[in-house]
LUMFIDO-960215 format. One line per 3 residues: number of its first residue (from 1); for each residue x, y, z of N, C-alpha, C. Coordinates in nm, 3 decimals. Each point is the difference from the previous one (the first is absolute). Layout:
<nodes>
NUM> X,Y,Z,X,Y,Z,X,Y,Z  ...
</nodes>
This chain:
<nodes>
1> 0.588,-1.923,-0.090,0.039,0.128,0.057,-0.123,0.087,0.019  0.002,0.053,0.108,-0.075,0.094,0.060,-0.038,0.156,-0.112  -0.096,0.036,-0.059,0.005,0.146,-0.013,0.047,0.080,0.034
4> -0.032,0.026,0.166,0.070,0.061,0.029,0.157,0.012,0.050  0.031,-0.115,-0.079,0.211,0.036,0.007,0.054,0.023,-0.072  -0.102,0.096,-0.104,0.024,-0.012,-0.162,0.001,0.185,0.053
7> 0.088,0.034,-0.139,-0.010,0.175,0.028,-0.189,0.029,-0.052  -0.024,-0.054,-0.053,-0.150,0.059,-0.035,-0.089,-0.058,0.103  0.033,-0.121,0.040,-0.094,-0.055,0.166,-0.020,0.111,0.056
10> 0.134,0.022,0.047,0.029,0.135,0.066,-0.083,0.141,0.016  0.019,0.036,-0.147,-0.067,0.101,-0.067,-0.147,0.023,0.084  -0.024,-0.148,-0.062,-0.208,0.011,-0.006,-0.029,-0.007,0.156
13> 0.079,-0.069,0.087,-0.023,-0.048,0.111,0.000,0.185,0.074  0.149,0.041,-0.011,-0.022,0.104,0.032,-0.118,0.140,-0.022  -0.015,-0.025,-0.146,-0.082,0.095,-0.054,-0.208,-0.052,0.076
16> -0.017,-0.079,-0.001,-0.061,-0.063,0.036,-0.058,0.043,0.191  0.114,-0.016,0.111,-0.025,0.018,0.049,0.028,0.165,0.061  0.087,0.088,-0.084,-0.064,0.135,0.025,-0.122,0.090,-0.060
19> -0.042,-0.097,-0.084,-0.127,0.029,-0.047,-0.125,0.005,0.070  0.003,-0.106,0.134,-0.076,-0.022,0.070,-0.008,0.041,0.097  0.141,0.093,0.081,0.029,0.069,0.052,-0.044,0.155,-0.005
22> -0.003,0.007,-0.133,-0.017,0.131,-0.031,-0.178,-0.001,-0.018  -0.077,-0.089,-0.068,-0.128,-0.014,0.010,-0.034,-0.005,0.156  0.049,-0.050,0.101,-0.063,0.001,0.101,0.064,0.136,0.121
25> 0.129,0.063,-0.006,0.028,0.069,0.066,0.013,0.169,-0.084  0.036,-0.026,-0.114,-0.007,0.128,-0.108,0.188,0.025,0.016  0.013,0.098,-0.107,0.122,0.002,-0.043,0.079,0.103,0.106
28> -0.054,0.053,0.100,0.089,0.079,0.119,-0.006,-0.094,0.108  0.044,-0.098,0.011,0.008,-0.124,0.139,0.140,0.011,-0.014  0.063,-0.047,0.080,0.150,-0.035,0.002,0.037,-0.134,-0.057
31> -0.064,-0.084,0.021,-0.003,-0.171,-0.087,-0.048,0.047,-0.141  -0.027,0.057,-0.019,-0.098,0.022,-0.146,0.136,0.033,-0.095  0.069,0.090,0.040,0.061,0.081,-0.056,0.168,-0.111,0.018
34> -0.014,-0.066,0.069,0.133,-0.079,0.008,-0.015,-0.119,-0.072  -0.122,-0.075,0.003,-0.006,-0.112,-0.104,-0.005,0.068,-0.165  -0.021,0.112,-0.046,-0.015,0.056,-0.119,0.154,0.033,-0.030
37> 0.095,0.001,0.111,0.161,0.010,-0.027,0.028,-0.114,-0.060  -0.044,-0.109,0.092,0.039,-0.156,-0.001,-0.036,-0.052,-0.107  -0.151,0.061,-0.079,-0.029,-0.011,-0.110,0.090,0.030,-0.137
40> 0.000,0.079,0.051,0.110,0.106,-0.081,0.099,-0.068,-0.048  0.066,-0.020,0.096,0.146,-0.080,0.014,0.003,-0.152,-0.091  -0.156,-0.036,0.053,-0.020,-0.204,-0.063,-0.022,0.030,-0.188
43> -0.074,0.119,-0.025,-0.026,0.026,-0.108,0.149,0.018,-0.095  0.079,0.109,0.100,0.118,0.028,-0.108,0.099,-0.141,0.007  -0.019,-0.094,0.080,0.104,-0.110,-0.013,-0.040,-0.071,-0.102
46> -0.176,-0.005,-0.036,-0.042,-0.108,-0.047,0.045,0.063,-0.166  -0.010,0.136,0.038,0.020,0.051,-0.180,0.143,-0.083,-0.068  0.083,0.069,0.124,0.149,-0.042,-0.023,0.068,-0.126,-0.025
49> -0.184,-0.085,0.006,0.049,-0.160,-0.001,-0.057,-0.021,-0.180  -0.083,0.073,-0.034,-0.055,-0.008,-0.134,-0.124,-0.039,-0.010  -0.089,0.057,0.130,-0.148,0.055,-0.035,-0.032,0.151,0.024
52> -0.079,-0.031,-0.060,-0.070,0.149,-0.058,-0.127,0.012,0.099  -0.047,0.153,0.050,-0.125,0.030,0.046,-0.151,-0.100,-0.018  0.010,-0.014,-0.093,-0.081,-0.098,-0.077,-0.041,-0.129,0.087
55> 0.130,-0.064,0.029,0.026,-0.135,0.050,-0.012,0.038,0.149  -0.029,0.058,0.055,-0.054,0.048,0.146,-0.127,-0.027,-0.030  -0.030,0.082,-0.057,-0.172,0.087,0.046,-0.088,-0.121,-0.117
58> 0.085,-0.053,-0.098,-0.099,-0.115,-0.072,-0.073,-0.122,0.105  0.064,-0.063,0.092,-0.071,-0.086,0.054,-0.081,0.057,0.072  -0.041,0.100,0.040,-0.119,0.020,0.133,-0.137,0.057,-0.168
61> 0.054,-0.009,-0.094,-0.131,0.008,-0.107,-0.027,0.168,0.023  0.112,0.078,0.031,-0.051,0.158,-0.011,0.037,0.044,-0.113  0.085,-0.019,-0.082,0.052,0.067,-0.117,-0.120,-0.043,-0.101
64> -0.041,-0.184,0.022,-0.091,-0.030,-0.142,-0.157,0.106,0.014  -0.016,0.011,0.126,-0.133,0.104,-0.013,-0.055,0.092,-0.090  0.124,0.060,-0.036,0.025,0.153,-0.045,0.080,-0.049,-0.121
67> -0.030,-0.156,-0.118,0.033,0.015,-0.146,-0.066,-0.035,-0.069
</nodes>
């Protein structure tokens, strides 16, 4: 199975690519601000599936930086 058909695939995939959106266009674009919904949205499903913030943002190695 795919990552991304998983609620946390989801998550990172989403979070992931409005991140890059927002690094390259900034947070007043119209895409910027709609993938950060979509984000939004992949994040609260993935909670509701029984991950935590954590389990997003742990694989791209941003949380271990900063322990």
């Amino acid at each position: 199975m795919s990552t991304s058909t998983t609620p946390i695939g989801r998550a990172r995939a989403a979070y992931l690519l409005a991140a890059r959106v927002l690094d390259r266009h900034g947070v007043g674009h119209p895409l910027a601000r709609r993938l950060l919904a979509i984000a939004d949205r992949a994040a609260q499903a993935a909670f509701k599936a029984g991950h935590h913030v954590h389990d997003i943002h742990a694989a791209n190695g941003h949380l271990d930086k900063h322990n």
